[in-house]
LUMZAKOL-194648 format. One record per residue (C-alpha): x, y, z; residue in one letter. Coordinates in Angstrom, 2 decimals. Example, Ala and Ser with C-alpha at 12.3 -4.5 7.8 and 13.67 -1.06 7.14 Angstrom:
<pts>
((12.30,-4.50,7.80),"A")
((13.67,-1.06,7.14),"S")
</pts>
This chain:
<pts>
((-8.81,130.45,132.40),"X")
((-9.06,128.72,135.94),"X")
((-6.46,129.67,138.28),"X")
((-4.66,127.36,140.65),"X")
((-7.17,128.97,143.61),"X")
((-10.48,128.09,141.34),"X")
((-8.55,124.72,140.72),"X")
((-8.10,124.14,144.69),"X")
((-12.18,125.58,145.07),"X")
((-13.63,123.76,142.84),"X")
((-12.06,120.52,142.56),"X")
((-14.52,118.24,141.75),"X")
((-16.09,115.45,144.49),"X")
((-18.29,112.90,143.46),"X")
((-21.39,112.09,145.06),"X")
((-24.24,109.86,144.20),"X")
((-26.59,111.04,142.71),"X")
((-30.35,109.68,142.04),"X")
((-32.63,109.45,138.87),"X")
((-36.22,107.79,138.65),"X")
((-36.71,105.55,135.60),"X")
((-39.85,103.94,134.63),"X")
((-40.40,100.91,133.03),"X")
((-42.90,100.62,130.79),"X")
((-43.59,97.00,130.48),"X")
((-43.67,96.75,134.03),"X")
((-45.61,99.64,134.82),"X")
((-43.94,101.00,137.51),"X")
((-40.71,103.04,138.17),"X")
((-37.34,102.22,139.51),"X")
((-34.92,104.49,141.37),"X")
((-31.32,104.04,139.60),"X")
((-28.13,105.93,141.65),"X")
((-25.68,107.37,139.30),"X")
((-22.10,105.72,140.89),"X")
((-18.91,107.47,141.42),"X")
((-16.39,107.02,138.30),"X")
((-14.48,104.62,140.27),"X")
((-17.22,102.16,140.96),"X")
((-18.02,102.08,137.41),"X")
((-14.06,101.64,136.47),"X")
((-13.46,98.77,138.93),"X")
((-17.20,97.18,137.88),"X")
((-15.41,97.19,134.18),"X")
((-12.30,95.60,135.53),"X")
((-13.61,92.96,136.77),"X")
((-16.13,91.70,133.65),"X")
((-13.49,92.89,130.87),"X")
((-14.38,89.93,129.06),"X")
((-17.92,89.68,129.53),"X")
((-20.00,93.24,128.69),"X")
((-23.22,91.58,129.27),"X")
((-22.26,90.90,133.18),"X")
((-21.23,94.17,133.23),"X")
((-24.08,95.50,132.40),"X")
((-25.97,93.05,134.95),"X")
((-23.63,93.68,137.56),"X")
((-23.57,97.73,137.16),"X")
((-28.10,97.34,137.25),"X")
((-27.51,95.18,140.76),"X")
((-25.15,97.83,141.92),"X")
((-27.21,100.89,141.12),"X")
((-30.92,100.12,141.55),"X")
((-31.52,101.76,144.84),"X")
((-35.66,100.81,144.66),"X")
((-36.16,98.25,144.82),"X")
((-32.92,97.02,146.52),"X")
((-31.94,94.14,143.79),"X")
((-30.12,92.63,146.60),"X")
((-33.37,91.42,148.70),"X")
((-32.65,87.31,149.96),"X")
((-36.46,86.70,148.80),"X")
((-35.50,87.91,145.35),"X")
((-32.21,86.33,145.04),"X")
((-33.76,82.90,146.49),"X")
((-36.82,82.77,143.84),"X")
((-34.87,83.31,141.01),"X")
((-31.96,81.15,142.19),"X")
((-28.82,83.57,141.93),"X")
((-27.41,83.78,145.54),"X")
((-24.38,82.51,143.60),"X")
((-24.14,85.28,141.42),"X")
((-26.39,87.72,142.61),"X")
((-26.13,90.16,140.04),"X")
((-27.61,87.53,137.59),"X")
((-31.53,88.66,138.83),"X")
((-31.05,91.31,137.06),"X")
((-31.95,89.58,133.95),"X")
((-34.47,87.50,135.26),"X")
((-36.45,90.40,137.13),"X")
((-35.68,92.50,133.83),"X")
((-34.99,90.42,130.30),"X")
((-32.17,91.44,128.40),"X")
((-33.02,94.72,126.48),"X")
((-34.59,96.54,129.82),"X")
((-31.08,95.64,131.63),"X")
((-29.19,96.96,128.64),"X")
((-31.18,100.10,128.71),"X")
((-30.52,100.73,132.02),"X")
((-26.95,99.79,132.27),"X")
((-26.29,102.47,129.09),"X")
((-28.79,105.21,131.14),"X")
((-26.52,105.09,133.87),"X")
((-23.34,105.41,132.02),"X")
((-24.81,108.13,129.60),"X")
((-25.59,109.94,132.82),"X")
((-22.56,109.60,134.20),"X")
((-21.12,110.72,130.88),"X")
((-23.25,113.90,130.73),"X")
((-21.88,114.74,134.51),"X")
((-18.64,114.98,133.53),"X")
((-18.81,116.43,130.33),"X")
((-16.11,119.11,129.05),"X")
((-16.54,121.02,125.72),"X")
((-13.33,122.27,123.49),"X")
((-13.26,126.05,123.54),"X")
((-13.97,127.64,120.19),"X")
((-10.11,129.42,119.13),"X")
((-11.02,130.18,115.78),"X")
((-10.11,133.99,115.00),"X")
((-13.21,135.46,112.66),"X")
((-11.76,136.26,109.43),"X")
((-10.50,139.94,108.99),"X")
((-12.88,141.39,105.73),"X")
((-11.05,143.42,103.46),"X")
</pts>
């Protein structure tokens, strides 16, 4: 069992964290940063009614390299209005929906927790 001193020395702090992703039909790799819970929970918040800009917005916030958020990009494409919207026109669809669920099943995996096995073996006569 933790104790209240392993609670206070290990409490947990979020940090970024980095993983490289390559896209195949591009042919080149991406570097994706792996947001604090919070980020992710207000992201959520404010597209509750929309998962697709979600997932747009949460690929614009996370894609480190290139930085999504480059004028030249956001002028070709047309979405200095919404700027999270180049996501899907640097990246279709399915690719952004990939990536938006690799980020959130690697956030998942970081803060996974397992139930602890209390089962007693049974006692053989």
């Amino acid at each position: 069992m933790l104790s209240i001193q392993d609670l206070i020395n290990k409490a947990v702090k979020e940090e970024d964290r980095f993983i490289n992703v390559s896209i195949e039909k591009m042919k080149g790799e991406i570097k994706l940063r792996i947001p604090p819970t919070k980020e992710i929970d207000e992201l959520k918040e404010k597209h509750i009614k929309d998962y697709e800009e979600l997932m747009f917005d949460l690929v614009y916030n996370c894609c480190a390299e290139p930085a999504l958020n480059d004028n030249k990009l956001l002028e070709h494409f047309n979405c200095k209005d919404t700027p999270y919207m180049v996501v899907e026109k640097v990246f279709g669809l399915g690719i952004a929906s990939n990536l938006a669920e690799l980020v959130l099943d690697e956030k998942n995996a970081e803060n996974s927790i397992k139930k602890v096995d209390t089962k007693v073996d049974a006692i053989k006569n």
